[in-house]
DOZAPA-637960 format. One record per residue (C-alpha): x, y, z; residue number from 0; residue in three letters. Coordinates in Angstrom, 1 decimal. Layout:
N
> X, Y, Z, NUM, ALA
...
//
This chain:
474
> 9.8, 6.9, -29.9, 0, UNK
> 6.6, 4.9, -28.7, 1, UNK
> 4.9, 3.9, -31.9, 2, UNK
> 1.3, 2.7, -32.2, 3, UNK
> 1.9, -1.0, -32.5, 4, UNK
> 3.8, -0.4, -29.0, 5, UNK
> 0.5, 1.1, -27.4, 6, UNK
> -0.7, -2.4, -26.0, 7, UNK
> 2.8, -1.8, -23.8, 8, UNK
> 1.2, 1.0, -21.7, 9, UNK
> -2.6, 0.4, -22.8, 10, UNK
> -4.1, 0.7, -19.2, 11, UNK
> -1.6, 3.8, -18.3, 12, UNK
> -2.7, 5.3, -21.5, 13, UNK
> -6.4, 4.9, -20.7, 14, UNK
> -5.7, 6.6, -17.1, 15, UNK
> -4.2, 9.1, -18.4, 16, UNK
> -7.0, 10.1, -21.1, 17, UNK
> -9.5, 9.7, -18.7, 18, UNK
> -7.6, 11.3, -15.8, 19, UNK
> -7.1, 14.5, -18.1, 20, UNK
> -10.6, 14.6, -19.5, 21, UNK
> -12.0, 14.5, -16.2, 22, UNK
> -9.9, 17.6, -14.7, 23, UNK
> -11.4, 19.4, -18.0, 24, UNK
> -15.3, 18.2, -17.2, 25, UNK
> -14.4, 19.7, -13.1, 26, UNK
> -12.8, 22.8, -14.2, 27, UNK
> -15.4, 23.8, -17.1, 28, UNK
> -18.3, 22.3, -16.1, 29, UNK
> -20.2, 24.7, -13.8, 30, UNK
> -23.0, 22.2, -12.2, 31, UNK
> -20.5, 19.0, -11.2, 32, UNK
> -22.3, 16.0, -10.1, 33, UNK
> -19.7, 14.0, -8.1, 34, UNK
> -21.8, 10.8, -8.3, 35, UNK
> -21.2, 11.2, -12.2, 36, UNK
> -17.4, 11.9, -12.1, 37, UNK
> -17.3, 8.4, -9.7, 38, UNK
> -18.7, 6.7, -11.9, 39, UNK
> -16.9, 7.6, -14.6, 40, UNK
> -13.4, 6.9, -12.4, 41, UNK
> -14.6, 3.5, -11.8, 42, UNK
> -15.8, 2.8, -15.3, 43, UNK
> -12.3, 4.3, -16.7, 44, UNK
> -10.1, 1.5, -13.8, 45, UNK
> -12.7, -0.9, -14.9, 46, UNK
> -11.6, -0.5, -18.6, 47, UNK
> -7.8, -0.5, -17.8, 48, UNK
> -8.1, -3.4, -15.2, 49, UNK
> -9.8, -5.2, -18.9, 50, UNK
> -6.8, -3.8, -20.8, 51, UNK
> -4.3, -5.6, -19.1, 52, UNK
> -5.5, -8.8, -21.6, 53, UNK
> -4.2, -7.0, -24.1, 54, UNK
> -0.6, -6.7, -22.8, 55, UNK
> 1.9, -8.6, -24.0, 56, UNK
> 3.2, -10.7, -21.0, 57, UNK
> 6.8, -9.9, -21.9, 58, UNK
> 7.8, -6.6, -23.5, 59, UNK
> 9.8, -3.2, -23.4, 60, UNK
> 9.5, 0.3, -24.5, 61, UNK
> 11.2, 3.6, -25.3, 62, UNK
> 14.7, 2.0, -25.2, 63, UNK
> 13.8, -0.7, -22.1, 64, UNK
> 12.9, 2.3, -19.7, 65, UNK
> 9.2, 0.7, -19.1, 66, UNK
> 8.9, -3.3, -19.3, 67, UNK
> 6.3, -5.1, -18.7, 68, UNK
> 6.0, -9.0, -17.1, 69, UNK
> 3.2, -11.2, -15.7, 70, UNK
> 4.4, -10.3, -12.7, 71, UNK
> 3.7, -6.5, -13.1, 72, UNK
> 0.6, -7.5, -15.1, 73, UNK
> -1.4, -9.0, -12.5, 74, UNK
> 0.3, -6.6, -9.3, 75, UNK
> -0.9, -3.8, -11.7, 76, UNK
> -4.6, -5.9, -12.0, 77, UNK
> -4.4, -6.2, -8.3, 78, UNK
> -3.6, -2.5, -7.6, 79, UNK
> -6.8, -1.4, -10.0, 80, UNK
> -9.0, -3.8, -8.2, 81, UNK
> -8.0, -2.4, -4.6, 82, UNK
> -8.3, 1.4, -6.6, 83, UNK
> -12.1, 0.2, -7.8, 84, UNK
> -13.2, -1.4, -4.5, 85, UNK
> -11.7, 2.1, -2.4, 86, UNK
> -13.7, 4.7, -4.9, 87, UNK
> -16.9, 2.1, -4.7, 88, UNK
> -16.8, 2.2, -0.8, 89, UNK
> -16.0, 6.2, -0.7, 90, UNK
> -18.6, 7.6, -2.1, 91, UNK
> -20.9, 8.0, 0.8, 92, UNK
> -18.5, 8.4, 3.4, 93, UNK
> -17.7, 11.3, 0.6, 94, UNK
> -21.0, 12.9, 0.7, 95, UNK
> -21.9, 12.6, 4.3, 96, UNK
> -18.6, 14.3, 5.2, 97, UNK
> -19.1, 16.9, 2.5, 98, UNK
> -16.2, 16.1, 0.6, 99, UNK
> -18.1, 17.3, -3.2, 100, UNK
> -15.0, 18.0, -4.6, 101, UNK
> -14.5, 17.1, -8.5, 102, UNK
> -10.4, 16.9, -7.6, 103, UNK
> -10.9, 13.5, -5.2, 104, UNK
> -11.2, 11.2, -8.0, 105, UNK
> -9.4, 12.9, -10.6, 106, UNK
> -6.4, 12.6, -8.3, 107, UNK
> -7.0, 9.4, -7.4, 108, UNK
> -6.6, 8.2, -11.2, 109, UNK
> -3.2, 10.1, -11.5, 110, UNK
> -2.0, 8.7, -8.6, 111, UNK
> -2.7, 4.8, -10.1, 112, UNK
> -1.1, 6.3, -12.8, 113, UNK
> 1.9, 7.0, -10.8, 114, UNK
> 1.8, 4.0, -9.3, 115, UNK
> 1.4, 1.3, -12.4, 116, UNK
> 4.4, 3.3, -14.1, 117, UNK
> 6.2, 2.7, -11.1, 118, UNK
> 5.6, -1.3, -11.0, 119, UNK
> 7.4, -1.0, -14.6, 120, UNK
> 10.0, 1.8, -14.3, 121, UNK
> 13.1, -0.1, -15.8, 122, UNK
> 14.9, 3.2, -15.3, 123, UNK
> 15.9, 5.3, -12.4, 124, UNK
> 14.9, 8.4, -14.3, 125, UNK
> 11.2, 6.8, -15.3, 126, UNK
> 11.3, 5.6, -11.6, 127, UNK
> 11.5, 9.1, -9.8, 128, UNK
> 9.0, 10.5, -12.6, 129, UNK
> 6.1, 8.1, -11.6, 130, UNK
> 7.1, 8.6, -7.9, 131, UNK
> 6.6, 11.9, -8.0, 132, UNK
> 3.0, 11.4, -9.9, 133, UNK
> 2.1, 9.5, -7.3, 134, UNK
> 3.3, 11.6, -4.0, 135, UNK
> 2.3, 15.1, -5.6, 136, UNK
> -1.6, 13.7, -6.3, 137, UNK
> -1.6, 11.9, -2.4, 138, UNK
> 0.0, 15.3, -1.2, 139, UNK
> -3.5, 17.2, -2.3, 140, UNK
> -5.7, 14.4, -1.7, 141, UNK
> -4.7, 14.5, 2.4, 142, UNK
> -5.2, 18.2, 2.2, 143, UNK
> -8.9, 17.8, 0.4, 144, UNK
> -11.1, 18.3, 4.0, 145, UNK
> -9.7, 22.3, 3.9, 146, UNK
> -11.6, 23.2, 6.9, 147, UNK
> -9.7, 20.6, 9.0, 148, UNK
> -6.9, 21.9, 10.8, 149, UNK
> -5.5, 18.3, 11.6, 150, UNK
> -6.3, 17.7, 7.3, 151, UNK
> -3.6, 21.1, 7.1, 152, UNK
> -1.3, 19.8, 9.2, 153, UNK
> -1.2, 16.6, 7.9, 154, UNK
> -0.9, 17.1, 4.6, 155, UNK
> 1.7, 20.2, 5.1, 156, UNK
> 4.1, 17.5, 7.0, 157, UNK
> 3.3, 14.7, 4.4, 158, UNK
> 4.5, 17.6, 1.9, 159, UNK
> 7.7, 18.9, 3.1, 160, UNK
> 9.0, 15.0, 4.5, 161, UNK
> 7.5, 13.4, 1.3, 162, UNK
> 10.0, 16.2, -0.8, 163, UNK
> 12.9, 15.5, 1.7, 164, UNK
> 12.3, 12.1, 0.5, 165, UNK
> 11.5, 12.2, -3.1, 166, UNK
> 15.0, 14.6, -2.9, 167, UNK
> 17.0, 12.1, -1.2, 168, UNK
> 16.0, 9.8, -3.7, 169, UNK
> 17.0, 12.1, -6.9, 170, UNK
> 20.2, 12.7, -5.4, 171, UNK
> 20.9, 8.4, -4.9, 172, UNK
> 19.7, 8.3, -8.6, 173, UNK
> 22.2, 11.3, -9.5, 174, UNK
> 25.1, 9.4, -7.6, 175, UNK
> 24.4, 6.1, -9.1, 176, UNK
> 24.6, 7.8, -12.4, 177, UNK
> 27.9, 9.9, -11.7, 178, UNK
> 29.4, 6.1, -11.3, 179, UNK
> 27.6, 4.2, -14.2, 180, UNK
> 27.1, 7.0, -16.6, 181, UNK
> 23.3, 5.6, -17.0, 182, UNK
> 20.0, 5.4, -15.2, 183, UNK
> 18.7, 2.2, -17.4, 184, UNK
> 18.4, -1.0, -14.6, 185, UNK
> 20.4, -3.3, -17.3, 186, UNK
> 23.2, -1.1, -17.6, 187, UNK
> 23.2, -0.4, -13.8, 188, UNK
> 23.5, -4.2, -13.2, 189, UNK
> 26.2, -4.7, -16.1, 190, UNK
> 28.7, -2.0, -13.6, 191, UNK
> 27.5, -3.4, -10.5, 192, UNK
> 28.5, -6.8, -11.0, 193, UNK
> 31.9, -6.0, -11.7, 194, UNK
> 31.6, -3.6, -8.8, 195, UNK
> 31.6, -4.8, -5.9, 196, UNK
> 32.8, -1.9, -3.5, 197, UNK
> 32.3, 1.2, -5.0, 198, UNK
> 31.5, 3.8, -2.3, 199, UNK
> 29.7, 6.0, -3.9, 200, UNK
> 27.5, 3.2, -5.9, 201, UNK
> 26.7, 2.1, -2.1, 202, UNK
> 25.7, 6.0, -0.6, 203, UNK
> 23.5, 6.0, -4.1, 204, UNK
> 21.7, 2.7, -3.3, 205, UNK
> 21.6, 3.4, 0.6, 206, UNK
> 19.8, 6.8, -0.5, 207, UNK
> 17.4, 5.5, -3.2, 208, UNK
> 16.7, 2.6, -0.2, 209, UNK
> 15.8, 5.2, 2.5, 210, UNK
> 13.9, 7.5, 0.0, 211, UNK
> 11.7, 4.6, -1.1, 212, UNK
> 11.4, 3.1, 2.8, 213, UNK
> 9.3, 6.3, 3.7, 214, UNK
> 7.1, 5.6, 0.9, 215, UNK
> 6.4, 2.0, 2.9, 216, UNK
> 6.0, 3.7, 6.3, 217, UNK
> 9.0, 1.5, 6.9, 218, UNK
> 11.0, 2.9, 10.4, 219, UNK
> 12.9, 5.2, 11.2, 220, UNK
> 10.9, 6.6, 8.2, 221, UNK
> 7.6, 5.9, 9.5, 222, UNK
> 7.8, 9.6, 11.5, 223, UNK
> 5.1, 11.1, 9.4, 224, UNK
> 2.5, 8.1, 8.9, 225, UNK
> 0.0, 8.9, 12.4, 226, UNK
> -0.6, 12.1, 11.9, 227, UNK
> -1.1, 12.2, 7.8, 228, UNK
> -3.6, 9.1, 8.6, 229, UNK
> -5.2, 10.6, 11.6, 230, UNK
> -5.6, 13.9, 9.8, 231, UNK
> -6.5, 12.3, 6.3, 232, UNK
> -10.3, 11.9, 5.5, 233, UNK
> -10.7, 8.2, 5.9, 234, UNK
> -11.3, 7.2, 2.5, 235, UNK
> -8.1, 8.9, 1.4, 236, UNK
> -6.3, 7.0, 4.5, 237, UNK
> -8.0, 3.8, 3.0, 238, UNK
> -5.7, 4.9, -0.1, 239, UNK
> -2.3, 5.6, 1.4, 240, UNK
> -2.4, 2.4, 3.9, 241, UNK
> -3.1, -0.1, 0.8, 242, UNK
> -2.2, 1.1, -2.6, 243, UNK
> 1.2, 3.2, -2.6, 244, UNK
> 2.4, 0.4, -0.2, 245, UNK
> 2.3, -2.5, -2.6, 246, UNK
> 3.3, -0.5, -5.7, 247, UNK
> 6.5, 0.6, -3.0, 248, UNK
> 7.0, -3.0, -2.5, 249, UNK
> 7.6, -4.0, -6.2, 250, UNK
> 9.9, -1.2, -6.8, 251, UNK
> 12.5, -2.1, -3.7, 252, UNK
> 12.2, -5.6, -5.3, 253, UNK
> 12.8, -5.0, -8.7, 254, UNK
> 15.9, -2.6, -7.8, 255, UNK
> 17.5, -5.2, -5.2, 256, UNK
> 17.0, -8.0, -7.0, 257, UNK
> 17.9, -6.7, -10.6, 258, UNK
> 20.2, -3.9, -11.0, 259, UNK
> 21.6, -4.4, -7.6, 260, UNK
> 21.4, -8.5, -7.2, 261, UNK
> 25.0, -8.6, -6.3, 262, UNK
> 25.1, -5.1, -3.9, 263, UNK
> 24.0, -7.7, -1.2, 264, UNK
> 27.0, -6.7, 1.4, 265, UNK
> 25.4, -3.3, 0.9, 266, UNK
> 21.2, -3.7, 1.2, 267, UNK
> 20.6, -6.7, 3.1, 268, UNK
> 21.6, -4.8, 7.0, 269, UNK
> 20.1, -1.8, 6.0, 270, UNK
> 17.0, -4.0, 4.8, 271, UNK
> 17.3, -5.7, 8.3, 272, UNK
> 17.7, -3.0, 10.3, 273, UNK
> 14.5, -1.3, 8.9, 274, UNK
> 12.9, -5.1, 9.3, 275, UNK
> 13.6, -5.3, 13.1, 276, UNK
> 13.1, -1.5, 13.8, 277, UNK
> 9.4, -1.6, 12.2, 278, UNK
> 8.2, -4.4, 14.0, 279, UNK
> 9.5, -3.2, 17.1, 280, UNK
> 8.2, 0.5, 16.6, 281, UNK
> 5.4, -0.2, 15.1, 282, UNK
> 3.7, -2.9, 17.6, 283, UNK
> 4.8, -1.1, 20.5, 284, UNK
> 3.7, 2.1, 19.8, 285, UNK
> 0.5, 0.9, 19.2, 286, UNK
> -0.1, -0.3, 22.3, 287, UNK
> -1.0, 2.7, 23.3, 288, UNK
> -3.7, 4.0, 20.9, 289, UNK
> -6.6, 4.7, 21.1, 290, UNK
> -7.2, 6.8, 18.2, 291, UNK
> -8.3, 3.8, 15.3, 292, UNK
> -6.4, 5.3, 12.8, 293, UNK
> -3.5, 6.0, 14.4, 294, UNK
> -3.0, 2.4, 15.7, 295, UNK
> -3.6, 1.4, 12.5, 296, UNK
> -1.4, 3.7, 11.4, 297, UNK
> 1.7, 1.7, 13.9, 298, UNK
> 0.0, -1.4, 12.6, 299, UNK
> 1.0, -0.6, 9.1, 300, UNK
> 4.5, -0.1, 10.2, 301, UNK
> 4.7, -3.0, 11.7, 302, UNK
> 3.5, -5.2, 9.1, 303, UNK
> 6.0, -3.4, 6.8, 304, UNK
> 8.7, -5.5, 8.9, 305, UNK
> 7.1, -8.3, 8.6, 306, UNK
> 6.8, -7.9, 4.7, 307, UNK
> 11.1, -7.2, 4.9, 308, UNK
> 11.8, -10.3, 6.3, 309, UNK
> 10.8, -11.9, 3.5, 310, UNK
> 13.2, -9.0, 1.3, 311, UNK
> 16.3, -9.7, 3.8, 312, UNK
> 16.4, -13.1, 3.3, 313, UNK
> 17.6, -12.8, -0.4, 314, UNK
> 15.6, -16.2, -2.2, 315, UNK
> 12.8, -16.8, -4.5, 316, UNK
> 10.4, -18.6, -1.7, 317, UNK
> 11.2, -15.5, 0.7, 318, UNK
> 9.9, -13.0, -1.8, 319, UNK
> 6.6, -14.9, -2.8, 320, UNK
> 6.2, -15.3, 1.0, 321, UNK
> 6.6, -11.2, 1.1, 322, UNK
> 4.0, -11.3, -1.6, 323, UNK
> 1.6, -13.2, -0.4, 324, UNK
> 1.6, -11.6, 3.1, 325, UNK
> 0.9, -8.3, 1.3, 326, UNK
> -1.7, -9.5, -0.4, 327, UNK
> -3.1, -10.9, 2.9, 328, UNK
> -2.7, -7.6, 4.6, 329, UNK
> -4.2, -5.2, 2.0, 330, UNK
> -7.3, -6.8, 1.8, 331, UNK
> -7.8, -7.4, 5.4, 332, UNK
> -7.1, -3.3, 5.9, 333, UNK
> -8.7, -2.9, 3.4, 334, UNK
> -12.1, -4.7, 5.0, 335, UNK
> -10.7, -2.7, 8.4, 336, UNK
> -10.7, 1.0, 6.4, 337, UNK
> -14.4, -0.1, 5.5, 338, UNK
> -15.7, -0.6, 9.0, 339, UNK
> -13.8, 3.0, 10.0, 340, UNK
> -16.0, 5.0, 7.3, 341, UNK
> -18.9, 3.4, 9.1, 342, UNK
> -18.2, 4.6, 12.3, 343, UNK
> -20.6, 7.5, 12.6, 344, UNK
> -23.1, 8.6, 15.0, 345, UNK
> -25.2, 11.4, 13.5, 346, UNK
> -23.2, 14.4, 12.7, 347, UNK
> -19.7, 12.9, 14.6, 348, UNK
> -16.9, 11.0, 13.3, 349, UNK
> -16.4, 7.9, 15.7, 350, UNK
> -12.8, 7.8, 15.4, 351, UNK
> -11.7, 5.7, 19.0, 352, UNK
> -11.5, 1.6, 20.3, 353, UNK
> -14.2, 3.8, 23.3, 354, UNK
> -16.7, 4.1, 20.6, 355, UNK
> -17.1, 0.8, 19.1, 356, UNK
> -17.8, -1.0, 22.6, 357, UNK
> -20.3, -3.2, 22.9, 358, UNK
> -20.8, -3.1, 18.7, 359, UNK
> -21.6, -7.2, 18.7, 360, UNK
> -25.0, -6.4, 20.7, 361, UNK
> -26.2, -3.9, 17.9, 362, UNK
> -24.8, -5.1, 14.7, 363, UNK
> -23.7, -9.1, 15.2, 364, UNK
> -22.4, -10.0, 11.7, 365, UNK
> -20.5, -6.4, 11.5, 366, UNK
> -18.3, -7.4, 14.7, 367, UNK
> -18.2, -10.8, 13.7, 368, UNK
> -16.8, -9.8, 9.8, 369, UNK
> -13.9, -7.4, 12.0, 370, UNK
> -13.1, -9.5, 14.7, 371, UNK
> -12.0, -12.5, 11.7, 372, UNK
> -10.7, -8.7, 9.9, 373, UNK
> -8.2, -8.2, 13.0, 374, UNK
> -7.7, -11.9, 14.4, 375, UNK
> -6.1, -12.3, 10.7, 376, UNK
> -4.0, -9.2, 10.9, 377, UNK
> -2.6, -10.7, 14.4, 378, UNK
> -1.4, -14.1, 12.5, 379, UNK
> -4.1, -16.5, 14.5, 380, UNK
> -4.3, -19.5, 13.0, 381, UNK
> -7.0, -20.6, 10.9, 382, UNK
> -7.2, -17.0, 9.6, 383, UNK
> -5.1, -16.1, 6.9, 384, UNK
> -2.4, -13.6, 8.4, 385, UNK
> -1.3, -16.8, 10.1, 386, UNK
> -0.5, -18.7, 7.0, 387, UNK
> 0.7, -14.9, 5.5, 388, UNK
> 3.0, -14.9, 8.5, 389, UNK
> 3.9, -18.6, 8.8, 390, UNK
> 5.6, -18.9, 5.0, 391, UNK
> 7.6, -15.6, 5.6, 392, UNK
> 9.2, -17.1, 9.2, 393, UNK
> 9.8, -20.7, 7.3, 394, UNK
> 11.5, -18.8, 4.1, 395, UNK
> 13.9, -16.9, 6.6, 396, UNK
> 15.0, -19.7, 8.6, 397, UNK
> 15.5, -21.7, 5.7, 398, UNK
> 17.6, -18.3, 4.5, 399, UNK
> 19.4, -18.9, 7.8, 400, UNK
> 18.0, -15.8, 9.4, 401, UNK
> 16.5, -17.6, 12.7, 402, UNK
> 16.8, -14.0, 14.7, 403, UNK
> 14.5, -12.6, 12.4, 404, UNK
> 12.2, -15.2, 12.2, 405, UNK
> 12.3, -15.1, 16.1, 406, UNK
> 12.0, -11.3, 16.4, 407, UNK
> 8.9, -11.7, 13.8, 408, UNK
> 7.2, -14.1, 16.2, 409, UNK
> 8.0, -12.2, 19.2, 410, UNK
> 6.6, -8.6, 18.1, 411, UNK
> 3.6, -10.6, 16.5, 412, UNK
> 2.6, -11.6, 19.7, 413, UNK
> 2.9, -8.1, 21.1, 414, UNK
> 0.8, -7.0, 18.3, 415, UNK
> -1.9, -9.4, 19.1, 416, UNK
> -2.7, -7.8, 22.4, 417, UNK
> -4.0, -4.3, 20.6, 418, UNK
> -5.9, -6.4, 17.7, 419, UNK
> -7.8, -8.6, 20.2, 420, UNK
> -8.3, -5.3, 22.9, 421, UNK
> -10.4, -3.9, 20.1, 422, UNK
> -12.1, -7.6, 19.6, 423, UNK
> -12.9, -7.3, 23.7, 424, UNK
> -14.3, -3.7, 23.4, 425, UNK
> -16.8, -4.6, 20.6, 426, UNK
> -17.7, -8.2, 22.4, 427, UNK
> -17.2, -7.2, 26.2, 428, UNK
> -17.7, -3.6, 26.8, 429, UNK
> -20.9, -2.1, 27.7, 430, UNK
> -20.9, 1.3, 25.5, 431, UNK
> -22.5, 4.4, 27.3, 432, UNK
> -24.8, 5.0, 24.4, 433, UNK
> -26.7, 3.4, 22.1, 434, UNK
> -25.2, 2.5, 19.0, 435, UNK
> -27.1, 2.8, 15.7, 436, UNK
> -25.1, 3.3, 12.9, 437, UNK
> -26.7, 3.7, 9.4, 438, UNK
> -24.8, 0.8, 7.7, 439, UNK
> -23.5, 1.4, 4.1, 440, UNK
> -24.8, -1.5, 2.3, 441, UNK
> -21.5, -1.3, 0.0, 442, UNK
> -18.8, -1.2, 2.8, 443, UNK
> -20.7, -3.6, 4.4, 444, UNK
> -20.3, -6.1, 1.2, 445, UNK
> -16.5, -5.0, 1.2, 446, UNK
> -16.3, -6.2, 5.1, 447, UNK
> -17.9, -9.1, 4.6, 448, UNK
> -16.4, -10.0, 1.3, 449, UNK
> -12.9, -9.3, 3.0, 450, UNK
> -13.7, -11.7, 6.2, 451, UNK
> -14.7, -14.3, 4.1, 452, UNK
> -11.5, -13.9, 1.9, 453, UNK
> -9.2, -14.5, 5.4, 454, UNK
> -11.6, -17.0, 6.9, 455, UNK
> -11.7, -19.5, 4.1, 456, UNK
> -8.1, -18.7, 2.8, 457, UNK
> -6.8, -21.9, 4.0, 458, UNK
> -9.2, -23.2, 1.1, 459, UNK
> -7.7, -21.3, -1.6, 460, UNK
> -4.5, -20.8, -0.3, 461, UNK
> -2.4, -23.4, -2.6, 462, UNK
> -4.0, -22.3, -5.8, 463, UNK
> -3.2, -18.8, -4.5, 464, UNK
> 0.5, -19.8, -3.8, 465, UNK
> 0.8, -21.6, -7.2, 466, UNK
> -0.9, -18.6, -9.0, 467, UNK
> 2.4, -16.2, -7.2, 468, UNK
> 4.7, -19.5, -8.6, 469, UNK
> 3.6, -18.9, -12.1, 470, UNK
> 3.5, -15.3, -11.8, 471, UNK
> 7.2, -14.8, -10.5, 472, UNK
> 9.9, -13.9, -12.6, 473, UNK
//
């Protein structure tokens, strides 16, 4: 039982969730909504839970160890409900103009931080799938929110039925893992498997939980459904799948691999390796190719993903902050990209393609100069800070020993660079065929430049950063 004087534990889940649940009451009985209102509210509620967070204890456990807390998941969790804030504060005109009024968006937005800061914590495979679940069934309705889009349909129909396979596959790893321990707590799970070093069906369990949690990342050969359900997505809900659900996906794999199942390497590190080497190599390539923005940011997500696993594969303490870091490099500078995409409109039309942005540094000079540092850091170019993101994860794997990968990483980065710096020669270089005059957002405009600034100057704050992830780790 979770008694009061445990309630600092889950303080900022238990704010979520009173706020999440009064707000679905205000949408369904309230007949005159004001959606301006109920997003204020939502970022008033993360506000107060990102403030909470002082009041957790940096080291504690609840309802039997199932839930734990650490500074670690303390400031990812702080992280997570600063992304959250900055997404609803850039949405809500992109919201209106698209006529997107419904009370649902943000409602399901808090559940699925919910879902997602229960996740960071789960010390239990039960707890785990639980908070998984929270999180994919709010994302499932949140794709399908633009209900007069037949792409929005499809997309969130096949995010549905592959995000169930998933979730499914990884119930059933749970339920072998527990046929073998007799468990689901991580501590007792680790206790068996270090006295276990080849049990089969301990393996299939971990493989499945692995592959269930890899399509949550967009990692490949799981990454099938990520184009479409971003393409088809309204844009601020993309902003939410491509930045949130993949760091909170993140701290899971490394709380399982590197607790419970520290000594299963002979079992996780190919698989992790494999999914490594195949996301950069799908992902950059089939990029090249795009024209859609969303899309090859879609392939840019997947391979970044393999970027963030070499860092996993190579099993050590500075590889894992290097993972870390890079993440935290990458979902701000998407986040800054996300921003300029809501932007893209010309009167009553979505601009959705590379085509549509030429010639953007003539109109709007500091907007194309805040993305070109945006992508120019997402391609690792040095002084930005993708390239120092980048640079630690190679040095931690070839002091790992894993040279290939480090070499595979630099190769596929420079393939990648040729689709962020096409889009860099379109806004600079092109002539577009009709005058742009977009009606700049003055508050994704402050998120873009914010965000450009953040990977232009990184190298000035990039040791106190790095010794801020020291102090932090576990």
């Amino acid at each position: 039982m979770i008694y009061f004087s445990n309630l600092n534990s889950i303080l900022p889940e238990f704010i979520i969730f009173i706020s999440g649940m009064l707000l679905l009451m205000y949408g369904a009985f309230v007949k005159n909504k004001n959606s301006s209102n109920l997003n204020i509210l939502t970022l008033l509620t993360i506000f107060i839970a990102s403030i909470s967070l002082l009041f957790v204890p940096d080291k504690s456990s609840i309802a039997s160890s199932t839930f734990i807390n650490s500074l670690l998941t303390k400031y990812i969790k702080l992280f997570i409900l600063i992304l959250a804030f900055l997404v609803i504060y850039i949405s809500s005109n992109y919201l209106k103009k698209n006529q997107i009024y419904f009370f649902e968006y943000p409602v399901l937005l808090l559940f699925s931080i919910l879902g997602m800061l229960v996740m960071i914590s789960a010390n239990d495979l039960i707890v785990l799938y639980i908070s998984i679940e929270l999180q994919s069934l709010s994302l499932y309705v949140l794709v399908a929110l633009r209900r007069g889009s037949v792409k929005g349909s499809e997309a969130a129909l096949k995010y549905f039925i592959l995000g169930s396979i998933a979730s499914a596959v990884i119930l059933y790893g749970c339920s072998m893992v527990y046929s073998v321990v007799g468990a689901t707590n991580y501590e007792i799970i680790k206790q068996f498997s270090d006295q276990s070093f080849d049990n089969l069906i301990l393996s299939l369990g971990l493989v499945l939980i692995i592959s269930g949690v890899a399509f949550k990342l967009s990692a490949a050969p799981f990454h099938m459904w990520t184009p479409d359900v971003y393409e088809g997505s309204p844009t601020s809900v993309t902003t939410v799948l491509i930045t949130l659900p993949k760091l909170a996906a993140l701290i899971v794999l490394v709380n399982l691999l590197l607790y419970p199942f520290q000594n299963q390497t002979i079992t996780w590190v190919p698989i992790i390796i494999i999914i490594s080497i195949l996301s950069m190599a799908i992902g950059s390539i089939s990029a090249l190719k795009q024209d859609n923005l969303k899309r090859l940011f879609a392939f840019s997500t997947i391979a970044n993903i393999g970027y963030v696993m070499i860092g996993l594969a190579s099993v050590n303490d500075e590889a894992i902050k290097a993972s870390f870091l890079y993440m935290f490099i990458y979902t701000l500078a998407t986040l800054g990209i996300f921003s300029f995409i809501m932007i893209l409109r010309r009167e009553d039309r979505q601009l959705v393609t590379v085509s549509d942005i030429s010639g953007l540094s003539r109109s709007k000079p500091l907007l194309a100069l805040s993305v070109a540092i945006l992508l120019l850091s997402l391609a690792g170019i040095p002084p930005f800070g993708g390239f120092f993101g980048k640079l630690f994860i190679f040095t931690a794997a070839i002091e790992a020993g894993n040279l290939y990968l480090a070499i595979a990483g630099v190769i596929f980065s420079v393939i990648s660079a040729y689709y962020y710096l096409k889009i860099i020669k379109t806004m600079y270089l092109d002539e577009s065929s009709e005058e742009l005059n977009y009606n700049l957002d003055q508050k994704q405009l402050f998120v873009i430049i914010l965000m450009a600034f953040l990977m232009l100057f990184f190298v000035i704050y990039a040791e106190t950063l790095i010794t801020f992830i020291n102090f932090i780790y576990f």
